[in-house]
C-alpha positions, 0 to 999 in steps of 0.5 A, a space after each residue: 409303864 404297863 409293860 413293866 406292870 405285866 413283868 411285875 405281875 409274873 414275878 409277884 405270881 410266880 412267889 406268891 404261888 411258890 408260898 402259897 400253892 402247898 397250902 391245902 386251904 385258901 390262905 387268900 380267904 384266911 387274910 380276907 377273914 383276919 381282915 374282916 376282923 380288923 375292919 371289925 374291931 376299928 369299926 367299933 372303936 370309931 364309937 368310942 371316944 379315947 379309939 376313935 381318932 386311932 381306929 379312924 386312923 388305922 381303917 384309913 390305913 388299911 384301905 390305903 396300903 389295900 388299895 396300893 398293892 392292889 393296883 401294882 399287883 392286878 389293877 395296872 392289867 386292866 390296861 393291858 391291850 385289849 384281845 379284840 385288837 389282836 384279832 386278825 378280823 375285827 367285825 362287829 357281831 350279829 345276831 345272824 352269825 351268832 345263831 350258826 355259831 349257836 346251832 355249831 355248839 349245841 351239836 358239839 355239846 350234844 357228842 361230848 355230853 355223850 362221852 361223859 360220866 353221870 351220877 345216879 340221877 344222870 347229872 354230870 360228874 367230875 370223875 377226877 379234880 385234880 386231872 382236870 386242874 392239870 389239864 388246864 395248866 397245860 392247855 395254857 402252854 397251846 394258847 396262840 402266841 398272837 393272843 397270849 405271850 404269858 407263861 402258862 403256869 407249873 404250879 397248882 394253886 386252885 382252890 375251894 374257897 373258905 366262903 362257898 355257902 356264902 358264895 352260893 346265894 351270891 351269884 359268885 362262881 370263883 374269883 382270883 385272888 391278887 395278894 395270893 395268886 390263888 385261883 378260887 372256886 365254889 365247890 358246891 356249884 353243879 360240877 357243870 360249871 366247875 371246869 370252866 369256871 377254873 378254866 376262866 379263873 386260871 386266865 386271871 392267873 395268866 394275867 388277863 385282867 378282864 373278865 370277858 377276856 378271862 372267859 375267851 382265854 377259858 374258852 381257848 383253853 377248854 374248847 380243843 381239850 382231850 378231858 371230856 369234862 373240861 371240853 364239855 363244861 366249855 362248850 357248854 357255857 359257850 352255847 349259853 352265852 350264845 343264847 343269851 345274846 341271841 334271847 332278846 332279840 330272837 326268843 323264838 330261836 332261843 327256845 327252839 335250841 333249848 327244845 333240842 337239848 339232849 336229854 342229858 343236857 336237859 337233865 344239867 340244865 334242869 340241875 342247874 336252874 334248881 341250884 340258882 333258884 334254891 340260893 336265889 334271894 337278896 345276898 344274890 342281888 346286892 353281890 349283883 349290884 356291888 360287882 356291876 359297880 367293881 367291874 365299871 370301876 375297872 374299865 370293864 362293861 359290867 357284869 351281866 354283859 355278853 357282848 365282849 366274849 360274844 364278839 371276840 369269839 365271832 371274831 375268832 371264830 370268823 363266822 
């Protein structure tokens, strides 16, 4: 049953693109808006005694039909054989190997940071969006067949989402849509996190439900790329999710990474964290909140969780 689930979503994937990729706008967000006005409307008739029955009706409705093609056009894949079984070695991760793997990373970020551009206060800088989007989709087609036998795809369908002001006092980085197959970002975000955030986005156009899973596919098509920028942003965030797993256990060594930044590095993150903390505030937290819940509804850790990735990439890495 899954199986034909999977063949189903190349399918819907490959039309939905072909209809929608020309579109220099989310068409994704434009339904979800209209949506919203439907839901709207009907909301305010429940109050009305002649439209309640009928608005009641149509919401009723609307989740029904929502919820159906949901679950056949991206819902099935969650139960997709996890990557972590396809891994030759399936050891549990350590605090110990994560540390090699960390020290491995910040030398690597510290000579590809090197190599990219900055703008006038020496923050880094995207040069070309749609060169890094073409890169993606190729790296794609190098995925290693025993992890992935999806077909990577030859259309364009990454966007800038319709709600990016909204999206940046969420904590939302991107996400992909299952009616449209369009592969949303927030172009407002620090250009440091655009790269693998499509990267990790255009896993989920591949078909790979999971949202740990989708960033060690974004992994493998960033970590070996020849766009400095793609490479980088990948490396980047590799390094994080590393120390985040490490933080709780060994502050110490935490800090000590973080202290050996580069100086250019020191400039991103610093960038960074004047980002979060500008959008920081209770839109933040209640998005937090509802996508912890949506992710465990769908078979998944929850949001804040760097177990999974972490261990699939020991595991692959073989530390």
């Amino acid at each position: 049953m899954i199986s034909f689930f999977e063949s189903f979503f190349e399918i819907q994937k490959k039309s939905h693109q072909l209809i929608f990729s020309w579109l220099s706008f989310s068409f994704g967000d434009v339904l979800y808006i209209s949506l919203g006005i439907f839901l709207i409307y009907h909301i305010a008739g429940c109050f009305s005694k002649k439209r309640r029955k009928s608005s009641l009706l149509k919401i009723l409705a609307c989740f029904n039909v929502l919820y159906f093609l949901y679950q056949v056009f991206w819902g099935m894949l969650y139960f997709q054989t996890p990557i972590i079984k396809k891994l030759s070695s399936q050891e549990e991760p350590t605090v110990e190997k994560a540390k090699i793997l960390a020290l491995k990373y910040l030398k690597r970020c510290k000579e590809t940071r090197k190599l990219a551009q900055e703008d006038a206060n020496g923050i880094f800088i995207i040069k070309d969006l749609n060169v890094l989007q073409t890169e993606i989709l190729n790296r794609q087609k190098m995925l290693p067949e025993n992890i992935s036998g999806k077909r990577a795809s030859e259309i364009n369908s990454f966007k800038p989402s319709l709600f990016k002001n909204i999206m940046s006092f969420t904590g939302i980085l991107g996400y992909y849509n299952p009616f449209t197959a369009e592969a949303q970002f927030n172009s407002q975000l620090p250009n440091t996190l655009i790269p693998f955030t499509s990267a990790h986005e255009s896993s989920h156009q591949l078909g790979f439900a999971r949202e740990q899973e989708a960033n060690f596919i974004g992994y493998l098509i960033g970590i070996n790329s020849n766009n400095t920028e793609l490479r980088y942003s990948t490396e980047y965030f590799t390094l994080k999710s590393l120390l985040n797993y490490i933080v709780d256990k060994d502050p110490a060594f935490v800090k000590s990474v973080l202290n050996n930044y580069s100086p250019e590095m020191k400039r991103d993150r610093a960038y960074e964290k004047a980002f979060i903390l500008k959008h920081q505030g209770l839109l933040d937290d209640f998005f937090g909140f509802t996508n912890n819940l949506f992710l465990k509804s769908n078979q998944q850790e929850g949001a804040i969780t760097y177990s999974y990735f972490i261990n699939l990439l020991l595991n692959y890495e073989k530390i």
